[in-house]
Structure formats: structure tokens, C-alpha cells
N, C-alpha and C positions, 0 to 999 in steps of 0.2 A: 184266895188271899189268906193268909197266916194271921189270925189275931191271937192274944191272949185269953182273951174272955171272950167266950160265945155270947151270952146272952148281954154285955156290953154292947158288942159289934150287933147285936139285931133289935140294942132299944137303935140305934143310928140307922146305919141299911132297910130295917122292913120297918121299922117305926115311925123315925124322922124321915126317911128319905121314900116309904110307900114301895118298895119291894116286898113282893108278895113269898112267903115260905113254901117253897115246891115240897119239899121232904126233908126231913135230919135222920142221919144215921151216927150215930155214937157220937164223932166229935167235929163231924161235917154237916153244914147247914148247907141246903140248894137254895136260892131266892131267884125269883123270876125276876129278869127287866120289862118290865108291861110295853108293850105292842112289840114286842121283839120273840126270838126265840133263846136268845142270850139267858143263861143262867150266871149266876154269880156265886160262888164256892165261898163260902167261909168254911176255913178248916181252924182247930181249935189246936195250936205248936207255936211254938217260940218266932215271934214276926221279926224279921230281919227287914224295914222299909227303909225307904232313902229316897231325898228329895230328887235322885236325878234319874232313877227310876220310872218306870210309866206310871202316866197318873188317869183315872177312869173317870172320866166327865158323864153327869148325870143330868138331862134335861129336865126341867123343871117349869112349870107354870110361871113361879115367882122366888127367886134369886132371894130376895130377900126374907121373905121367910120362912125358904127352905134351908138359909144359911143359919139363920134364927133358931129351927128346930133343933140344925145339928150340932150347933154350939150348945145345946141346953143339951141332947144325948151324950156331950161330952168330945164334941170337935173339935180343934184350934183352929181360929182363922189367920189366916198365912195372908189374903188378899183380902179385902173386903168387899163384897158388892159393889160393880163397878160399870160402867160403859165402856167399854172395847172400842177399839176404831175400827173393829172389824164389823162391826154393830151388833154385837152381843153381849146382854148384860151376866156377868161369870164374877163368881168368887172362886178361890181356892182355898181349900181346908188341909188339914192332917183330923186322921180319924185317930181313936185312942192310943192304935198302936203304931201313929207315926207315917201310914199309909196316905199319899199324896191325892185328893179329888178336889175334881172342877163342878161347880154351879152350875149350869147355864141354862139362861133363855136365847132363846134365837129371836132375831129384831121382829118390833114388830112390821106389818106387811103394810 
């Protein structure tokens, strides 16, 4: 993902949102997705986002204040914490540079 500011994009990503820093080299940051083997690229170049664009949904414990954290690292909320009729509680955000992410918890069981 293209942001502006690296260390912006990693108070959000590895701060508020608990993605772990695999390695940086110059102006590329690795961050793990925990129980996966998915890395997530921040590169640090001019972000060209758009809302119709793919958006990266991040499981989360609690919707809420994980939407909370990432409002305060500097996210907009586009959706707010919500109930799904699919039974998922999901916000949607833009991150600083306009990049479209989903919340979500999966219902409870």
C-alpha cells in the first residue's frame, strides 16, 4: 500500500491496529497479519486510493475500540460500528492516505 508518511501509517497498522513490523528497508515497511502468513507492504510514494478500489478488512476482537484506536492514529470513519445482517459487527475507515479498511468481528457463536 502507498502511503505518504511511514511512520503515520505505522502509529495506525502496527500501533492501533496490532500488526507486527517483520522488517523495513529504506522506505518499505513489512508488517505481519498475526495467525496468517500475509505480510502487508507499506511503501512510502505518492498513494493514489479510491473508495471503489479493494478495501483490506481486519479481524478484530472488538469493532469498537479498534475503530476508536484508529480514529485517534488519525483514521476517518466512513461507517461507524455497526451490526451487519450478515451477523458481523464491521466499521469502515479511510486511513490518512484515503485507503479504504473494514473492522470486523465475526458474530458471536
Amino acid at each position: 500500500m502507498s502511503v505518504a508518511d511511514r511512520e503515520r501509517a505505522l502509529a495506525l497498522y502496527r500501533d492501533a491496529l496490532g500488526l507486527a513490523e517483520k522488517y523495513s528497508a529504506g522506505e518499505i515497511v513489512a508488517l505481519a497479519v498475526p495467525g496468517t502468513e500475509i505480510e502487508f507492504l507499506l511503501h512510502e510514494r505518492p498513494p493514489t486510493p479510491g473508495l471503489a478500489g479493494v478495501a483490506v478488512s481486519f479481524v478484530v476482537a472488538d469493532v469498537d475500540a479498534a475503530t476508536a484506536a484508529a480514529e485517534k492514529a488519525g483514521a476517518a470513519i466512513v461507517d461507524a460500528p455497526a451490526d451487519q445482517p450478515w451477523g458481523e459487527r464491521q466499521s469502515v475507515l479511510t486511513d490518512p492516505d484515503g485507503h479504504v479498511l473494514c473492522l470486523v468481528a465475526p458474530p458471536a457463536s
